[in-house]
C-alpha positions as CSV (number, residue, x, y, z in Angstrom):
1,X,0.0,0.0,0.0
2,X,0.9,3.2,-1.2
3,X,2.0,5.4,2.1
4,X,1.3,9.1,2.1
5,X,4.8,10.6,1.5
6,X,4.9,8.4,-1.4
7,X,1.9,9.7,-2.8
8,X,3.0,13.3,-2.2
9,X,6.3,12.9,-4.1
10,X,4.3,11.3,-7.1
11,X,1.6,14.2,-7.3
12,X,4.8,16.1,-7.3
13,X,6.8,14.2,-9.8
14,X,3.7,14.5,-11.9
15,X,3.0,18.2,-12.0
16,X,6.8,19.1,-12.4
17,X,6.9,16.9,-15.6
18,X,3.3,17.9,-16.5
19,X,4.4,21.7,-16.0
20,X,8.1,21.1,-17.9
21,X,6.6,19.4,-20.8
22,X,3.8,22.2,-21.1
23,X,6.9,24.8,-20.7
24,X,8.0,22.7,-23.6
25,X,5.6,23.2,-25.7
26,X,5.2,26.8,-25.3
27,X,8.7,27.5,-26.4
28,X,7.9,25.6,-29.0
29,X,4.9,27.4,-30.1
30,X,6.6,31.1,-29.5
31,X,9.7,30.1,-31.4
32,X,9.2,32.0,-35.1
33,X,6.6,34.4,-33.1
34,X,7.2,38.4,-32.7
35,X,8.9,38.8,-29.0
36,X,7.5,39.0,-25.5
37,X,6.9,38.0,-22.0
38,X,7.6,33.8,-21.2
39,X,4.3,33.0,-20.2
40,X,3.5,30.0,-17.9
41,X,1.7,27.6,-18.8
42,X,-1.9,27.6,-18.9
43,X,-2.3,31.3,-17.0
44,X,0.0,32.6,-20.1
45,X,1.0,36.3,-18.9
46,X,-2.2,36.8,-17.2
47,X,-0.2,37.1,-13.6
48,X,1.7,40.6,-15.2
49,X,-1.4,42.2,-17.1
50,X,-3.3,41.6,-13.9
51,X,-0.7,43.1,-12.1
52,X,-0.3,46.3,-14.4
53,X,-3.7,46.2,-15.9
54,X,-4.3,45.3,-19.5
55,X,-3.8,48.5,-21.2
56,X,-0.9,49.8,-19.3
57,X,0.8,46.5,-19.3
58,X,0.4,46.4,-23.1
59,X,1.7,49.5,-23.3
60,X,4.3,48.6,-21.5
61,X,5.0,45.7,-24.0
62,X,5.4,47.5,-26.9
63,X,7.7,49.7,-25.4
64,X,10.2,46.6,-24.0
65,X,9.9,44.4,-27.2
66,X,9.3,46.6,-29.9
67,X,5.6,47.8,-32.1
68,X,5.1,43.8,-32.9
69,X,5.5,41.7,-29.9
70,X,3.4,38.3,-28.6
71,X,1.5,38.2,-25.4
72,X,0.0,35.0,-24.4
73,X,-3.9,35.4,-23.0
74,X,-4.1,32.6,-21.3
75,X,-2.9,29.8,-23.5
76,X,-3.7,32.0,-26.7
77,X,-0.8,33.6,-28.4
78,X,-2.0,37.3,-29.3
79,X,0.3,39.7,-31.3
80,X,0.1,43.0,-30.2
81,X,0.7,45.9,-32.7
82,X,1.4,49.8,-30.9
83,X,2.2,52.7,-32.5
84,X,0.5,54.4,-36.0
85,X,2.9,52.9,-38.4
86,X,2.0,49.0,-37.0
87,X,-1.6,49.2,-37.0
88,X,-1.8,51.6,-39.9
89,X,0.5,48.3,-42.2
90,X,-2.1,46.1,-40.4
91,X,-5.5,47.9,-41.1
92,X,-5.0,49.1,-44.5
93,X,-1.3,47.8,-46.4
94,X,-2.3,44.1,-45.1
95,X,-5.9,44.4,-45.1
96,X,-6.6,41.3,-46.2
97,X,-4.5,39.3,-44.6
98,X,-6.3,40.5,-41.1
99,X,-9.6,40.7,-41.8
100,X,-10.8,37.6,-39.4
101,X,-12.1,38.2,-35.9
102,X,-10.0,37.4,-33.6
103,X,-11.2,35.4,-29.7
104,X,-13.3,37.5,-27.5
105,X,-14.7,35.1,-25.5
106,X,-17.5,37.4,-23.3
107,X,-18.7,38.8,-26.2
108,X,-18.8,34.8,-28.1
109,X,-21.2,34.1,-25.5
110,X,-23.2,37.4,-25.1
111,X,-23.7,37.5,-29.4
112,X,-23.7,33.4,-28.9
113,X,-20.6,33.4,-31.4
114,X,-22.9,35.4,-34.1
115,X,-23.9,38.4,-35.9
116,X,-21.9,41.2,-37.9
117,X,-19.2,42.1,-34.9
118,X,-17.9,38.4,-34.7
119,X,-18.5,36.5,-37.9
120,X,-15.5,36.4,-40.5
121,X,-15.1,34.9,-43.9
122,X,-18.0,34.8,-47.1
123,X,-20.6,35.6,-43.7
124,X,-19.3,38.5,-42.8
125,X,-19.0,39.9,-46.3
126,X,-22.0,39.2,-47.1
127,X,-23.8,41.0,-43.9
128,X,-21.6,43.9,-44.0
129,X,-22.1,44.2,-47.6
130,X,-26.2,44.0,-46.9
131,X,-25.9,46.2,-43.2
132,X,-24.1,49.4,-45.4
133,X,-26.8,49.3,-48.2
134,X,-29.6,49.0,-46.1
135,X,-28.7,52.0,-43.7
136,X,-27.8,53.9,-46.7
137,X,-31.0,53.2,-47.7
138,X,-32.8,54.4,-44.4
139,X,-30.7,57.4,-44.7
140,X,-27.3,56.8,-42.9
141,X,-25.2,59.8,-44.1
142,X,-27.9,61.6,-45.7
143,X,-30.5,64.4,-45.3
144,X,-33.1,62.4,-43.9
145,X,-31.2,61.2,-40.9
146,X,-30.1,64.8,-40.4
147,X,-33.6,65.8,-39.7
148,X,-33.8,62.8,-37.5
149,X,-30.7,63.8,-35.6
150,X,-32.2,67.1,-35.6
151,X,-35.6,66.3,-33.7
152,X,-33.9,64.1,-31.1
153,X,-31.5,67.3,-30.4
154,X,-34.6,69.6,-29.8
155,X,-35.6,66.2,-27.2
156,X,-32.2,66.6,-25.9
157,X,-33.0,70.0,-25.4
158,X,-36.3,70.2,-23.7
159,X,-35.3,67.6,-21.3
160,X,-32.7,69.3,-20.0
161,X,-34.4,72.3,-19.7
162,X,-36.8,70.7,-17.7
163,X,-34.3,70.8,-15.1
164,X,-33.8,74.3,-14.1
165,X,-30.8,74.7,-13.6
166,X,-30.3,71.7,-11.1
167,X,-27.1,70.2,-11.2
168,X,-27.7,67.1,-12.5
169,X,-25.0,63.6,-14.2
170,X,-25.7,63.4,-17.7
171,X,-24.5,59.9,-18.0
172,X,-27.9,58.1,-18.3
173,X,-29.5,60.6,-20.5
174,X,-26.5,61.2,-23.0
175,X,-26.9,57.0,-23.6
176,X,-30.8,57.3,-23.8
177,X,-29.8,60.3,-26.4
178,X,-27.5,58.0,-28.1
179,X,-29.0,54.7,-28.3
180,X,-32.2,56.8,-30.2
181,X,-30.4,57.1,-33.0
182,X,-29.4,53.6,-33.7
183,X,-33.2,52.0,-32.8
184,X,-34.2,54.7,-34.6
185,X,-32.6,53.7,-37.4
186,X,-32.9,49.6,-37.1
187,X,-35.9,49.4,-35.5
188,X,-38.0,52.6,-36.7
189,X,-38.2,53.5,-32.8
190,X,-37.1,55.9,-30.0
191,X,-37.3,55.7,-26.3
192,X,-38.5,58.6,-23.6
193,X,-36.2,60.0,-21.4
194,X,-39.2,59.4,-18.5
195,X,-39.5,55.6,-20.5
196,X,-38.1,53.5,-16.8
197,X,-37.7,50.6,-19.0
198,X,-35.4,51.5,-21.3
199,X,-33.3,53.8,-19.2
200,X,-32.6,50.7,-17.0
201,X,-31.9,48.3,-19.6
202,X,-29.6,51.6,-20.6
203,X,-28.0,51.6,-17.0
204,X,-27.8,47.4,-17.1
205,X,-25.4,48.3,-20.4
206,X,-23.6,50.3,-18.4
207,X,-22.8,48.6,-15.2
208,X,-22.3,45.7,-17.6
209,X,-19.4,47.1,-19.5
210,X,-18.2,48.4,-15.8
211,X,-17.8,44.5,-15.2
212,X,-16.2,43.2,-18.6
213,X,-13.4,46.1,-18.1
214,X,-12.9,44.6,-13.7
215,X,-10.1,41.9,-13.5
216,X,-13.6,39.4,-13.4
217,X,-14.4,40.4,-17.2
218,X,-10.9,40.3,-17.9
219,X,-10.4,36.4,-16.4
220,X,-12.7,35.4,-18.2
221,X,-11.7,36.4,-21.1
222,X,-8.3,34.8,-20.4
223,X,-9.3,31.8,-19.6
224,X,-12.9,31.5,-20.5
225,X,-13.2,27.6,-19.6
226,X,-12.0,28.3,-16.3
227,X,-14.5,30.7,-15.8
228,X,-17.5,30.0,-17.2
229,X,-17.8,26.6,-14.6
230,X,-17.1,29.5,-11.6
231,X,-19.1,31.7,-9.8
232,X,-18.3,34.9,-9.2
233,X,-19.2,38.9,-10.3
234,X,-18.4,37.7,-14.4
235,X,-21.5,35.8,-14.5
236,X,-23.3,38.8,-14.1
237,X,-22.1,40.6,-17.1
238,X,-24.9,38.1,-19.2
239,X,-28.2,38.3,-16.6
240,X,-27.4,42.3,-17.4
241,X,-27.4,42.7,-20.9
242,X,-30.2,40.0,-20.7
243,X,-33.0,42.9,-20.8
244,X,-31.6,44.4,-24.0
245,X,-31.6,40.8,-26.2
246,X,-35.1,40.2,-24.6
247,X,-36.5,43.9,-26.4
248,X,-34.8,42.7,-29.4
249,X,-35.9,39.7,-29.6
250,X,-39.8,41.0,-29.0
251,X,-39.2,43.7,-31.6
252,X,-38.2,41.1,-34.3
253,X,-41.2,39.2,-33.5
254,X,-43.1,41.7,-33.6
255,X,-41.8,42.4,-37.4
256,X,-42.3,39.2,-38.6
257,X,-45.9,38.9,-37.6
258,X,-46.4,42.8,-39.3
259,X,-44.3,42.4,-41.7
260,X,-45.1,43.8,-45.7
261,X,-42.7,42.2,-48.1
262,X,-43.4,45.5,-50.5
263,X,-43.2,48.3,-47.8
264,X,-40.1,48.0,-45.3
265,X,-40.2,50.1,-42.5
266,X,-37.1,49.8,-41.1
267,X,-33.5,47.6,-41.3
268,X,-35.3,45.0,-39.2
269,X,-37.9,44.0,-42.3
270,X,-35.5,44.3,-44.8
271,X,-33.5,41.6,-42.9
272,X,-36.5,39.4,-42.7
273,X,-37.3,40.0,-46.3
274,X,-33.8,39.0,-47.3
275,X,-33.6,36.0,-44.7
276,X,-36.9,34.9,-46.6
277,X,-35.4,35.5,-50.2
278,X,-32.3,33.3,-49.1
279,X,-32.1,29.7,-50.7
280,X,-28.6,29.2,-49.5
281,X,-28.8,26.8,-46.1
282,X,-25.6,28.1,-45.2
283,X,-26.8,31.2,-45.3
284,X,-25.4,34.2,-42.7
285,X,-29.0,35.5,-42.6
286,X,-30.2,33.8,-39.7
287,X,-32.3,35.1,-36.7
288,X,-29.6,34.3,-34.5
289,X,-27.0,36.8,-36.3
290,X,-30.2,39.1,-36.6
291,X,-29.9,39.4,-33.0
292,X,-26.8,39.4,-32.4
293,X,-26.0,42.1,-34.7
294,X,-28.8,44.4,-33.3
295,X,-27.6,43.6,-29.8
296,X,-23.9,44.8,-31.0
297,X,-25.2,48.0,-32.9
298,X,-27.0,49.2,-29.4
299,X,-24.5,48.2,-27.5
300,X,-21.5,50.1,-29.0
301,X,-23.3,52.4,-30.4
302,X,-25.2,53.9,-27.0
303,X,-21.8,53.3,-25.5
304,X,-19.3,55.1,-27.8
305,X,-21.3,58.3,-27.9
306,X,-23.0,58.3,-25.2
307,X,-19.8,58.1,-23.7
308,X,-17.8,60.5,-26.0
309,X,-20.9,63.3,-25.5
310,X,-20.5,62.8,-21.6
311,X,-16.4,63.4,-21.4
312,X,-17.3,66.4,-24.1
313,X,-19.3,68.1,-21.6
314,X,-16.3,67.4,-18.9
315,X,-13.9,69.3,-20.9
316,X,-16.4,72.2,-21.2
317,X,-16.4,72.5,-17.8
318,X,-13.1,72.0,-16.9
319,X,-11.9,74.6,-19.6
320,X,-14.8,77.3,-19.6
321,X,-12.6,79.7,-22.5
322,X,-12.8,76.5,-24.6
323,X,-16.9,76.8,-24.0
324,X,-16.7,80.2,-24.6
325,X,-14.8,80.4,-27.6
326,X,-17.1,77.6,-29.3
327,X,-20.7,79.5,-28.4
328,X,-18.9,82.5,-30.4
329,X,-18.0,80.3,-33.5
330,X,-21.7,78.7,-33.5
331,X,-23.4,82.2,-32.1
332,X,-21.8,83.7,-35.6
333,X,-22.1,80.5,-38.2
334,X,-25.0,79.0,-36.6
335,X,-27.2,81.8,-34.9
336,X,-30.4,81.1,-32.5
337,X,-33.1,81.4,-34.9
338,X,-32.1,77.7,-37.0
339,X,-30.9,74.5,-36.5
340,X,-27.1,73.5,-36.6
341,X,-26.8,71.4,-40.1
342,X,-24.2,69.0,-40.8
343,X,-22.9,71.2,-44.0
344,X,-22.1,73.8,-41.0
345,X,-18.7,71.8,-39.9
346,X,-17.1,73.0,-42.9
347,X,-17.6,76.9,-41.3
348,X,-16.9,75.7,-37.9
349,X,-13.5,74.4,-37.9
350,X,-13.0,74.9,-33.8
351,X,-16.1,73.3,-33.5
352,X,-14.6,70.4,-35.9
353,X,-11.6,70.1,-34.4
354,X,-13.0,70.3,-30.6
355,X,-14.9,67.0,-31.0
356,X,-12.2,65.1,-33.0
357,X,-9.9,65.9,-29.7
358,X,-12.6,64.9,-27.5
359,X,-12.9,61.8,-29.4
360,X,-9.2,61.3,-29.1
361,X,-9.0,61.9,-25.8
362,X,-11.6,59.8,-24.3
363,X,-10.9,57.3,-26.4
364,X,-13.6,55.0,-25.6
365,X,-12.1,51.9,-26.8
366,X,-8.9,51.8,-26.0
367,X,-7.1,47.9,-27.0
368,X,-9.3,48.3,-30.3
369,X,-11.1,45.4,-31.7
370,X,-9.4,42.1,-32.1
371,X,-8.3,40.9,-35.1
372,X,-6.8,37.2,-36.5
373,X,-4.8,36.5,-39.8
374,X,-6.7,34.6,-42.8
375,X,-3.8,32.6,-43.3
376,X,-0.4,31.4,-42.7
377,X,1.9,34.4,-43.4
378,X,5.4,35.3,-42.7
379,X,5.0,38.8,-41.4
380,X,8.5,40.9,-40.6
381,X,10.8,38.3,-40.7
382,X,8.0,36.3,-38.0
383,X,5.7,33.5,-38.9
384,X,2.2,33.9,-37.7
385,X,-0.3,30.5,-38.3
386,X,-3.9,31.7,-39.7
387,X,-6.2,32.0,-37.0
388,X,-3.4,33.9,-34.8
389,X,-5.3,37.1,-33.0
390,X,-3.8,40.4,-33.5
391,X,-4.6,43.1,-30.9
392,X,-4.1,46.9,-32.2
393,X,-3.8,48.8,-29.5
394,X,-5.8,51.7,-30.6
395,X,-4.5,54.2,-28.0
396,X,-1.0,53.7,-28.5
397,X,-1.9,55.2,-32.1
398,X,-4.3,58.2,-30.7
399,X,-1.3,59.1,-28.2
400,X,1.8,58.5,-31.0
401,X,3.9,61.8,-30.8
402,X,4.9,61.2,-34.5
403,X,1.2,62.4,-35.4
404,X,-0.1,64.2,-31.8
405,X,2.7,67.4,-30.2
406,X,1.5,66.8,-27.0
407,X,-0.1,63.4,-27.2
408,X,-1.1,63.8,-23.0
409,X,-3.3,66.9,-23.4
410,X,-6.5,68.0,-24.2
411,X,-5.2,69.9,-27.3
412,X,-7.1,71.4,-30.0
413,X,-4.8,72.7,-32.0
414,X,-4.1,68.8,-33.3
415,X,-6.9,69.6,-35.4
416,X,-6.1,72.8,-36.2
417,X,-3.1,74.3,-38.7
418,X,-1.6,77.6,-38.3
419,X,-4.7,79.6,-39.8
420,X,-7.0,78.2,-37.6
421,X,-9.0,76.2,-40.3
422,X,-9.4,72.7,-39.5
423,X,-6.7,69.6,-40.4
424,X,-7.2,66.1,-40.9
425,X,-4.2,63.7,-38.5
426,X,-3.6,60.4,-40.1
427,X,-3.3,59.1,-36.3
428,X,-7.0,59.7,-35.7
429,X,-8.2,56.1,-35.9
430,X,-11.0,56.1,-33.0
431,X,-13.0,54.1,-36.3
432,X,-10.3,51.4,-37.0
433,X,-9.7,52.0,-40.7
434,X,-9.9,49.9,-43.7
435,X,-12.1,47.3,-44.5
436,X,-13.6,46.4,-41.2
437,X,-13.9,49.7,-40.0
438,X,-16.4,50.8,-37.5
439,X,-19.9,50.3,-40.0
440,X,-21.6,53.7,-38.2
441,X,-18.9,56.3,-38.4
442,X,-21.1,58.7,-40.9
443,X,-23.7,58.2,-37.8
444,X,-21.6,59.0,-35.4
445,X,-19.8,61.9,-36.9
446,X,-23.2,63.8,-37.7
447,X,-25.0,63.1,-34.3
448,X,-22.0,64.1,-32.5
449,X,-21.9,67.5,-34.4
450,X,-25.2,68.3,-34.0
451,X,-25.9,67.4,-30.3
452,X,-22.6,69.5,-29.5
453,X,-23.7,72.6,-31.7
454,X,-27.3,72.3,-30.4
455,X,-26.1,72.0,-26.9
456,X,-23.8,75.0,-27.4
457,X,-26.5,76.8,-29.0
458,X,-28.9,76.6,-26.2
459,X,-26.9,76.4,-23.2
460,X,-23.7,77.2,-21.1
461,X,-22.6,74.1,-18.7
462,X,-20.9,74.9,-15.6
463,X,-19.3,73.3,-13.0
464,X,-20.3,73.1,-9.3
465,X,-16.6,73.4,-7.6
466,X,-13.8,75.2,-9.0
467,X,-12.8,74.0,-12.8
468,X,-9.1,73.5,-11.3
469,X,-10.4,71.1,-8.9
470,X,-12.2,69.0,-11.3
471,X,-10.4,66.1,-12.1
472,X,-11.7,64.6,-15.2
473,X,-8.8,62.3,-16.2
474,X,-10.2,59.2,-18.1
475,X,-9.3,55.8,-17.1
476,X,-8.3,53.6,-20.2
477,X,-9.1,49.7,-18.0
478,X,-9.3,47.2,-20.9
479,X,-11.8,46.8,-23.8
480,X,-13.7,50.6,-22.8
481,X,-12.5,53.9,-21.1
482,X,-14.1,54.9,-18.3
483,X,-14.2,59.0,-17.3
484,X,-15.3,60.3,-14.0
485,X,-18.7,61.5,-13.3
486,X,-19.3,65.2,-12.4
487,X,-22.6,67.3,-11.8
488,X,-23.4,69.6,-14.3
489,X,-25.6,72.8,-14.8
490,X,-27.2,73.6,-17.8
491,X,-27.8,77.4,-17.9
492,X,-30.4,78.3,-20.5
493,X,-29.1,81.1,-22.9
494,X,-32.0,83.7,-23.9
């Protein structure tokens, strides 16, 4: 019979061989890959980035080993691109060649592995292809949506108004503001600000992406088999964004039983109509990917300017000559007696350039979206197996001092030359670039234009300490920036 000291030095024996020959292995694996940390086997590198925190640590990464180095998540291999001149040769010289989507394991199980943001291949083409033509269609980047953009401003408005003068958090209503224009344009829809329902499944978003960017979300994306047998505060990321696939799910069935093959009301029935016209049984137009994909527009769409609205109003209370010197550009383009248009950015080049910096600064998603190679390529001297993920690090290129003089600051003038009119800076990449670039840009570029002109036009926001104690510093913590929350007043200008 086996005595106890015997069985210890077995266990023993066993893990040390079981942890040299995985050791093994991963040398073996990293051997042609880009440089970076040893990892250990199964945890990978996750003890340093949890350490340092994700962004910082890859940060920190591209400075030791160079703008193409290899971090292991978990047991993945990830290359990880910094700098303007990487990702730039990544997103548009080698398009192709990194057009798949890489592992994001939270968001595999909130999407269940589908729709528009995680497909790749023939599916993807083909929904992308459908998505821009049908929201051309219901008038993304044209007139018609800037009347839309337009009404929800004068809703904007109103309800802040209603206020008088309170001091109040804009967070909630900036997302409700936000998350209109994309229902509005999917669905054929738009939510109250007094609507409870929404504005929780709003706040559920919110606290939801608060979670994916704590050390929980972060595990878990690491080493999602691990993780997804645990408890613990991760599992609540899916019971919260739970509400929002619920409405959408409602809302498609509540197209299908109403639908008109002849008379489309919104991108929702032209889905249907085309999932109906398919023949293909491998088709990508599936419910499930209808779902999905309306879950991801909402998602990053209530999120990215909802957020990037919220840290604008920040800096125009932290800096009130900035506020001041914008309400005289609009006061003299714009006026009081009409509504800001889109054509007006090309008078108001402050304006312009203000919310490109805002955008910079904030910089809501700060790793980027993950990426993986379409096939096996050698890639600067390095071999890289399709499949690999490759992470572009999108705030090492909105804070590269080859394109940005003072890459730390809030600073206008990157958007400005020396006669004040504004400049276009190759760095700015908040969209991604090339091929599978952010599909709502020409949405977000109008609404964030005219929310800031209206809210300029009709008010001045103030503080309620002392701008220079105001700290307002955004905190880049993994896949989304979070910025502080401060009371504001919105003064009514007569």
């Amino acid at each position: 019979m086996i005595d106890f000291r015997s069985s210890v030095v077995i266990l023993v024996t066993f893990t040390s061989l079981l942890f040299i020959l995985l050791s093994i292995k991963l040398t073996w694996k990293r051997r042609r890959l880009p440089p970076g940390p040893f990892p250990l086997p199964v945890l990978g590198n996750l003890l340093q980035i949890h350490k340092q925190g994700v962004v910082p640590y890859l940060v920190k990464m591209g400075e030791t080993y160079g703008p193409i180095c290899t971090v292991f998540m978990g047991s993945r291999p990830t290359i990880i691109l910094t700098g303007y001149q990487s990702v730039k040769e990544v997103f548009l010289d080698c398009g192709d060649d990194f057009l798949g989507r890489g592992s994001i394991p939270v968001f595999e199980r909130v999407f269940k592995k589908g729709g528009l943001f995680l497909l790749s291949g023939e599916a993807w083409k083909q929904l992308r292809q459908f998505t821009m033509m049908t929201l051309r269609d219901f008038g993304m980047g044209k007139k018609k949506l800037e009347e839309t953009i337009q009404a929800e401003a004068k809703h904007v408005v109103e309800h802040l108004r209603s206020f008088k003068r309170e001091p109040m958090h804009t967070s909630s209503i900036m997302g409700c503001t936000a998350s209109n224009m994309v229902v509005s344009l999917l669905m054929g829809t738009r939510y109250n600000y007094s609507d409870k329902k929404w504005m929780q499944v709003l706040n559920n978003i919110n606290e939801a992406f608060h979670v994916v960017c704590s050390i929980w979300g972060q595990l878990y994306d690491i080493l999602p088999n691990i993780m997804h047998l645990l408890p613990g505060p991760h599992n609540k990321i899916f019971t919260l964004f739970q509400d929002l696939n619920d409405i959408v799910i409602e809302r498609i069935n509540y197209n299908l039983s109403t639908l008109e093959p002849n008379c489309p009301r919104d991108f929702v029935d032209c889905y249907l109509i085309r999932m109906k016209q398919e023949k293909d049984p491998k088709t990508p137009f599936t419910i499930p990917n209808l779902v999905a994909s309306l879950n991801d527009f909402i998602l990053t769409g209530a999120e990215s300017i909802g957020v990037t609205l919220n840290y604008g109003f920040l800096i125009l209370i932290k800096y009130p000559e900035i506020q001041a010197k914008l309400q005289v550009e609009v006061e003299k383009v714009i006026g009081h007696n009409r509504e800001p248009l889109v054509e007006d950015r090309n008078n108001t080049p402050y304006l312009n350039a203000f919310i490109h910096e805002v955008q910079r600064c904030c910089n809501v998603f700060p790793m980027g979206v993950i990426r993986s190679t379409t096939r096996d390529m050698e890639y600067h001297g390095y071999y890289i197996p399709k499949g690999t993920d490759v992470l572009p690090v999108l705030t090492t290129v909105l804070k590269d001092p080859t394109n940005f003089e003072t890459p730390e600051e809030f600073n206008i003038k990157h958007f400005l030359d020396e006669n004040g009119k504004f400049k276009k800076n190759n760095g700015f990449m908040v969209f991604g670039a090339g091929k599978r670039s952010c599909i709502g840009e020409s949405l977000v570029r109008m609404q964030l234009f005219i929310f800031f002109a209206t809210i300029l036009q009709n008010f001045t926001l103030k503080a309620t300490v002392d701008p220079k104690d105001l700290d307002i510093s955004p905190v880049e913590v993994s896949l989304e920036t979070i910025i502080p929350s401060h009371r504001i007043i919105f003064i009514p200008r007569e």
